[in-house]
C-alpha positions, 0 to 999 in steps of 0.5 A: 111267565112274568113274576110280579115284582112284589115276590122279590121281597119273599127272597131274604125271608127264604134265605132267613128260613133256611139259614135260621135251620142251619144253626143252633136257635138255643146258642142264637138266643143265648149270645142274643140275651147275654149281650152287654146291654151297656154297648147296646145302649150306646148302639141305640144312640148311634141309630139316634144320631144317624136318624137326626143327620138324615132327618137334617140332609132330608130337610135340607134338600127340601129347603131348596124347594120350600123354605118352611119345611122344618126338621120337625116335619123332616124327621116325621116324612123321613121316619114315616117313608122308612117305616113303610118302604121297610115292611112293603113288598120292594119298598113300594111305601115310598109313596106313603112318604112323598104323599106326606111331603106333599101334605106338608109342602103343597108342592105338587105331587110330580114335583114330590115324586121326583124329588124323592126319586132324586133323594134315593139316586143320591143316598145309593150313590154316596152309600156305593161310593164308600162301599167301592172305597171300602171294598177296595181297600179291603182287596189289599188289606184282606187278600184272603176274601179277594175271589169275593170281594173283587167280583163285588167291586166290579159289580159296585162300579157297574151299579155307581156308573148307571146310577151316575148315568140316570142323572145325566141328560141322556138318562132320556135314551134309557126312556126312549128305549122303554117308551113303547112298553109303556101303555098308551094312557100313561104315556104323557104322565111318564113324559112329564114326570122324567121332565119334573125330574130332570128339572129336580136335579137341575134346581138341586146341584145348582144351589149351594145347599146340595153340597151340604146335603151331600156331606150329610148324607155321607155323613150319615152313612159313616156313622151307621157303620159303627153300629154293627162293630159295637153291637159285635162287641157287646156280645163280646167279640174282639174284631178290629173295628178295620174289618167293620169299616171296610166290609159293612159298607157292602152290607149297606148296599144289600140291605137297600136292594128290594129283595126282603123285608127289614133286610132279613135274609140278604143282610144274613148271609151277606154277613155271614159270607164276609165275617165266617172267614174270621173264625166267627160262629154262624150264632154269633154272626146272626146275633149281629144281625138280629140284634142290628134289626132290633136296634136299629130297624124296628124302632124307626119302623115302629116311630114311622108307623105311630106318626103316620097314625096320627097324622091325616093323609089326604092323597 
């Protein structure tokens, strides 16, 4: 029996319904509504600034491809393809992003396709090469969390080499081997969006801006990992911002994984699965990631859907 794949988004949902009847909704609210709104300000303009360096690295890899892209048009496909990829069943909204890129770009439809194809390679990438510095040194620093952390950075590499994988040039044999499950119709198509790509990463890490697209995405990353540890101290927890840095890079990666909607569920109990050995409510644990949610995922979510309203899309 073939499960579509779109069901898979149902999975943080359950998991949020059934740790949501595990706790104390009055405490949930209650460490939710006496937060320090001052911190939470400052988290806010942290989102800011991660979305303005994702904004900059977007803009700058398109660069390479068409030089009038600016950041303007940057920050409304970047938001755009958040606000649909967070709400539609295993980030399928994606589409919706690289269909404005094209709007805004007139490179052709393959072309775009591709390099947003790229774009996703690279973000996970950098984001599991922090996880798997993080996790690693969190193997010797908390040695009481090592019977969970040392299967995660096991399954971290596996994950980073195939991602490096399908950007090699015998990323082909991993086609070959899915070729005859294709239909017959699209076969072509398929064949001639791999070269598309295959041409993509050969314009990109041949010219000298990817290195700065690279830094910024990193860049990026690392400034999204103090949003949590300041949320953490608005409602008035006292964790060394160590345990954060170290730990929320494992989030990061769940969180990408095309298992719920917004995050829900699986961010859930990925951090109540890392932070509970700290002594920590499952209250107060929850208020971090719903506060994260509406802090961080709603806006942009909300700032996506208000251009995409205004903007014509002509697919």
């Amino acid at each position: 029996m073939k499960v579509p794949i779109k069901y898979f988004s149902l999975v943080g949902v359950i998991l949020f319904v059934v740790i949501l009847s595990r706790i104390n909704i009055s405490q949930l609210l209650s460490v939710i509504f006496n937060s320090n709104y001052l911190l939470l300000f400052l988290s806010f303009l942290i989102v800011v600034i991660e979305v303005t360096i994702r904004s900059a690295k977007w803009k700058v890899l398109i660069n390479i491809f068409n030089k009038k892209y600016n950041f303007k048009d940057a920050l409304q496909t970047y938001l755009i393809g958040f606000a649909f990829g967070s709400v539609t069943p295993s980030k399928t909204g994606d589409l919706v992003k690289i269909i404005d890129l094209k709007n805004k770009t007139n490179i052709d439809m393959k072309r775009c396709f591709s390099i947003s194809v790229f774009d996703r390679i690279i973000d996970f990438l950098i984001l599991i090469f922090t996880a798997i510095i993080s996790t690693s040194t969190a193997v010797l620093v908390f040695t009481n969390l090592d019977p969970i952390l040392i299967p995660i950075l096991v399954i971290l590499l596996v994950l980073f080499l195939s991602l490096l994988f399908c950007l090699t040039k015998y990323s082909k044999i991993m086609l070959k081997s899915f070729y005859y499950l294709i239909p017959k119709i699209f076969k072509d198509k398929v064949r001639d969006i791999y070269h598309a790509f295959r041409e993509i990463i050969h314009i990109a890490r041949n010219d000298f801006s990817f290195t700065l697209y690279a830094f910024l995405n990193l860049f990026a990353w690392v400034v999204s990992y103090f949003v949590p540890y300041i949320i953490a101290r608005s409602i008035g927890l006292n964790i060394s911002i160590l345990y954060f840095l170290l730990l929320i890079p494992i989030i990061g990666v769940v969180e990408v994984l095309p298992i719920s909607l917004f995050g829900i569920g699986s961010r859930d109990i990925t951090l109540l699965v890392l932070f509970s050995p700290l002594g920590l409510k499952k209250e107060e644990i929850i208020g971090i990631s719903m506060l994260l949610l509406l802090i961080s995922m709603i806006p942009r979510t909300l700032a996506g859907f208000l251009i995409s309203w205004k903007s014509k899309f002509k697919s």
